[in-house]
N, C-alpha and C positions, 0 to 999 in steps of 0.2 A: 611673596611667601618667604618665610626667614631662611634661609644657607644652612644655620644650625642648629635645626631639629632635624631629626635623623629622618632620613628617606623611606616611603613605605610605596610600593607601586604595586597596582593590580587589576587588572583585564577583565573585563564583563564582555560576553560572547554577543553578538547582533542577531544572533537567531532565537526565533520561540520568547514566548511570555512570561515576564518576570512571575514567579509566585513566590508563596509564601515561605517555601524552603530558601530561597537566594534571600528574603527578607533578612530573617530571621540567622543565615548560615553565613550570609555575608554583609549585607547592607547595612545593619546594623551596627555591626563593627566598624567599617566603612565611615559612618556617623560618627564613632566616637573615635576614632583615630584623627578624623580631621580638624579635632580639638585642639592634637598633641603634635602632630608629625606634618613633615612637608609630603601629601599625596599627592600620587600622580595616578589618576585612574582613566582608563578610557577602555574606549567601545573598538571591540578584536575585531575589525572587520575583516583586513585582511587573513587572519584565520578562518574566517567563515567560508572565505574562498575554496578552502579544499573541500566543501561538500559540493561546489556547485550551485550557488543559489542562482534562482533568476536576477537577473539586474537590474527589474523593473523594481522588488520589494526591497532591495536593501538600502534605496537611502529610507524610505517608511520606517524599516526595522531598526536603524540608527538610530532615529529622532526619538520612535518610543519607547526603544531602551535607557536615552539619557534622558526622557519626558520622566518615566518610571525612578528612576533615579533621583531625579531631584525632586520630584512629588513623592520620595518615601525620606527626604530629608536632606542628602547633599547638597553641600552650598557652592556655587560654583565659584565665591568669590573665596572661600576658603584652600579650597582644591584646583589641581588643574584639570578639565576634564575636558578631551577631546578622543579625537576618534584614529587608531592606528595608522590609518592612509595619510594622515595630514603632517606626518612627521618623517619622515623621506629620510631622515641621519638612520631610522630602527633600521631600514631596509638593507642599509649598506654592515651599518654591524653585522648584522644578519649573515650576509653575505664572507663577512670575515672571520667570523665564529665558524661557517661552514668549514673553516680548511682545516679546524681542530677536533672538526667530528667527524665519526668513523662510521660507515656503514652497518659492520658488526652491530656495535652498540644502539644505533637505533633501532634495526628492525627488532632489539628485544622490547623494546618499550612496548606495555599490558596495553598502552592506549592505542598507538601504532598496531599491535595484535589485534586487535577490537576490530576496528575500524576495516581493518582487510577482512572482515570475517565479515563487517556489516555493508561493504559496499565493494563486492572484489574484483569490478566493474571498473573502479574508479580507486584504483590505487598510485596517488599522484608522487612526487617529488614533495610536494609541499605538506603531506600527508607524513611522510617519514621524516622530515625534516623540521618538525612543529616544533620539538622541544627547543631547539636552534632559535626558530623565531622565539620563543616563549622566552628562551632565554636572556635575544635583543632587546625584547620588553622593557626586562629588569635592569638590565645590564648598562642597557644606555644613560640611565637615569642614577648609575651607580648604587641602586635602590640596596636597603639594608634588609630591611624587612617586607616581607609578600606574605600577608593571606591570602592563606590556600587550603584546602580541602585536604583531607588523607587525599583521594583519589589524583592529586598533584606533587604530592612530595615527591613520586620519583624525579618530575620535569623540574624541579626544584633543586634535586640534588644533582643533574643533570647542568644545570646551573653554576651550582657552584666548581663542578669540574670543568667545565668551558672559563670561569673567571682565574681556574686555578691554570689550568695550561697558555691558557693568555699572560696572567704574572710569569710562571717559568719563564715562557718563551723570549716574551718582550720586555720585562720589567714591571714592576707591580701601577697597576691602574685600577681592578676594581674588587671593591669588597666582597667577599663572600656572603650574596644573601641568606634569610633562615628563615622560616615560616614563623609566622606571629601573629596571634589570636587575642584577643580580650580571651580567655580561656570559659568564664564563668556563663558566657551572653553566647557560646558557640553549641546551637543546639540543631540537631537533626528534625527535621520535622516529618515526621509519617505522614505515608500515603494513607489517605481514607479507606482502599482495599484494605487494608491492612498487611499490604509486601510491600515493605524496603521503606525507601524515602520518596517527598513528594519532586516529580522530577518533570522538564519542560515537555520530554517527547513521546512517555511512557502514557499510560491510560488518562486522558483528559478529567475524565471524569471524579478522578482518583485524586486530583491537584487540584488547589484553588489559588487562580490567578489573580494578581493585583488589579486585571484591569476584568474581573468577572465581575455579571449585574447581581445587585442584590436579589433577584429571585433564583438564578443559578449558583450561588452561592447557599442558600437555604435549601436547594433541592440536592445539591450532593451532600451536606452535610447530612438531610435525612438519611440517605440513602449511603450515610459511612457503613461501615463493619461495627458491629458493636454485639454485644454477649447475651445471648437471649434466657440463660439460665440467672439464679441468683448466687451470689457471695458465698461459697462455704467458710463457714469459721475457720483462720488460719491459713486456707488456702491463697498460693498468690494469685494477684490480679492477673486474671487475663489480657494477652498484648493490646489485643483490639481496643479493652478498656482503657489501660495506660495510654493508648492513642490519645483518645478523645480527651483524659483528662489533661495529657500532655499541649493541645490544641488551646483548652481550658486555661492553663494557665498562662499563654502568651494574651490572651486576647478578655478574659473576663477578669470582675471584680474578684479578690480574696474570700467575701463572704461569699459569693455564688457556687464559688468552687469549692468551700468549708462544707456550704448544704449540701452540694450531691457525692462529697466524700461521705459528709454523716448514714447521710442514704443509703452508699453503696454498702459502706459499715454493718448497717444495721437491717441490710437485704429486703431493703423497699425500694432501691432507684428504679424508676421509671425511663428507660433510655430514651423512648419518645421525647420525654420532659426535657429529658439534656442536653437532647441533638437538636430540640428549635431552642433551647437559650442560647447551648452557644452557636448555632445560625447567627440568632437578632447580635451577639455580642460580636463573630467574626462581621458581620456587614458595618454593625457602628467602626468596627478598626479598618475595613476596606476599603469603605465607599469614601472618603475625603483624598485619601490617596488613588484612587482611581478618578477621581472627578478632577484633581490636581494636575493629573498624566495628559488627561484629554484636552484639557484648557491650555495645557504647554505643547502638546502637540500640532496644534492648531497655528501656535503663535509660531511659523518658520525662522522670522526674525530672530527673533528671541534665541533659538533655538541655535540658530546659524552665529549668532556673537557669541557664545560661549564656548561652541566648538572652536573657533577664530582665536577667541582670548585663550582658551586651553591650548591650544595648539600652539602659540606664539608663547608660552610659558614654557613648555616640554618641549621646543624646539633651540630655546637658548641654553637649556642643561642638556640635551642630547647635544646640539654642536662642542660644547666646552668636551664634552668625553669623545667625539668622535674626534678632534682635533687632537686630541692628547692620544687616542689608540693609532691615527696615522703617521704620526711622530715617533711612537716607540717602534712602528712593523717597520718604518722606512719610508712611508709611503709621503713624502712631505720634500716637494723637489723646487717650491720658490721662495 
């Protein structure tokens, strides 16, 4: 991969089922960045450790997240893409970043806040100390640019202040990252309930997975939120509708979606009609990518040389930075 196109790094979590929000909010982007920039994406396992998974499903959970991955389009010859654990330099960052962060400031972190409220059983070290790693991430890779979500900018700017008290301290070594989006392709996709967005751990029902069968696919779309009154003149759409229509235009043709606008218009849409179109139209855009997932998940080999290859790619630009950060702390005695 070329030295100079700008760095862009970012982390896909090993737990729960790619859907159609991560598609659409991030993998796509994802796609089209690996046109332009030197990426470095991999699979957060070690993050995942602060919930405590069993140890039996997380390599499973690896493979089918970068199975899902490169069956929604990433090229692993383009990108590097491996798995957190396999790069041993993030860990020690990690660990040196620790001495520039402060207690204080992390137990304010919303996500940290969360998290002790959703499991206060299990409130680890590695729990208050995520942004730290999150910010080894980036940091090791001297990454310029991270897409990220709203609900990451603060771990983000969190970021840039661990790379800004590392310059103070020791001399300038890494750039300040900044969040960056294809802006236009960056779309939220609604939950079928109709609350919030479609999300991994929230109501199944509600999300449609990349690796769901085409008949569970057609049975929750029936069974979305949708408006059972007609269009008053002038009045605005109701959310539920704007859902569906919003669903509508990721995945159906122009004309399909012109008819059941005309429809809605002119207060004849039949919602029944429009939750099995776009059923049949989400399964034509799911099912190759699910059946892609499954065929790579299968092939371990396969699976196992690219983690290999991505790992020995993000392990010679994480050495060249960690060499250069133990040089400026001192740390560098032969």
């Amino acid at each position: 991969m070329a030295t100079s196109k700008e760095i862009v790094v970012s982390g896909i979590r090993s737990t729960g089922y790619l859907h159609l929000g991560n598609y659409f909010g991030a993998i796509r982007n994802y796609i089209k960045m690996q046109e332009t920039f030197n990426c470095y994406f991999f699979v957060a396992d070690w993050h995942s450790l602060t919930t405590h998974p069993d140890p039996k499903d997380l390599r499973a959970n690896v493979f089918r997240v970068l199975a899902e991955n490169i069956a929604s389009g990433l090229d692993p010859e383009k990108v590097a893409l491996y798995a957190q654990s396999d790069v041993p330099e993030i860990a020690e960052l990690y660990l040196l970043l620790n001495m520039l962060a402060y207690k204080g400031e992390l137990e304010k972190v919303p996500t940290f806040k969360d998290k002790v409220r959703q499991q206060p059983e299990n409130v680890n070290a590695g729990l208050l100390t995520y942004p730290v790693l999150m910010s080894a991430d980036i940091l090791i890779h001297r990454g310029v640019k991270v897409p990220v979500g709203k609900d990451q900018e603060q771990h983000l700017e969190m970021a840039r202040n661990f790379a800004q008290r590392f310059n103070n301290r020791y001399g300038y070594l890494f750039p300040e990252p900044v969040a960056f989006n294809f802006g236009d392709d960056l779309i939220k996709v609604p939950s079928l309930d109709g609350t919030g967005k479609m999300s991994k751990s929230e109501n199944q029902m509600a999300t449609l997975y990349l690796s769901d069968s085409d008949e569970l696919i057609l049975n929750k779309i029936k069974k979305a939120k949708s408006d059972s009154g007609v269009a008053v003149e002038g009045a605005p759409m109701p959310e539920s509708v704007q859902n569906l229509f919003l669903l509508m235009q990721q995945v159906s043709t122009p004309d399909v979606i012109k008819f059941f606008e005309d429809q809605y218009q002119n207060q004849g849409i039949r919602f029944g009609d429009m939750k099995k179109q776009l059923g049949e139209d989400m399964v034509r855009f799911i099912t190759p990518i699910r059946e892609k997932a499954l065929e790579l998940q299968e092939d371990h080999a396969y699976l196992n040389r690219i983690m290999k290859a991505g790992a020995e790619k993000a392990r010679e630009s994480a050495a060249q930075t960690l060499h250069e950060a133990r040089k400026l702390i001192g740390i560098n005695y032969y």
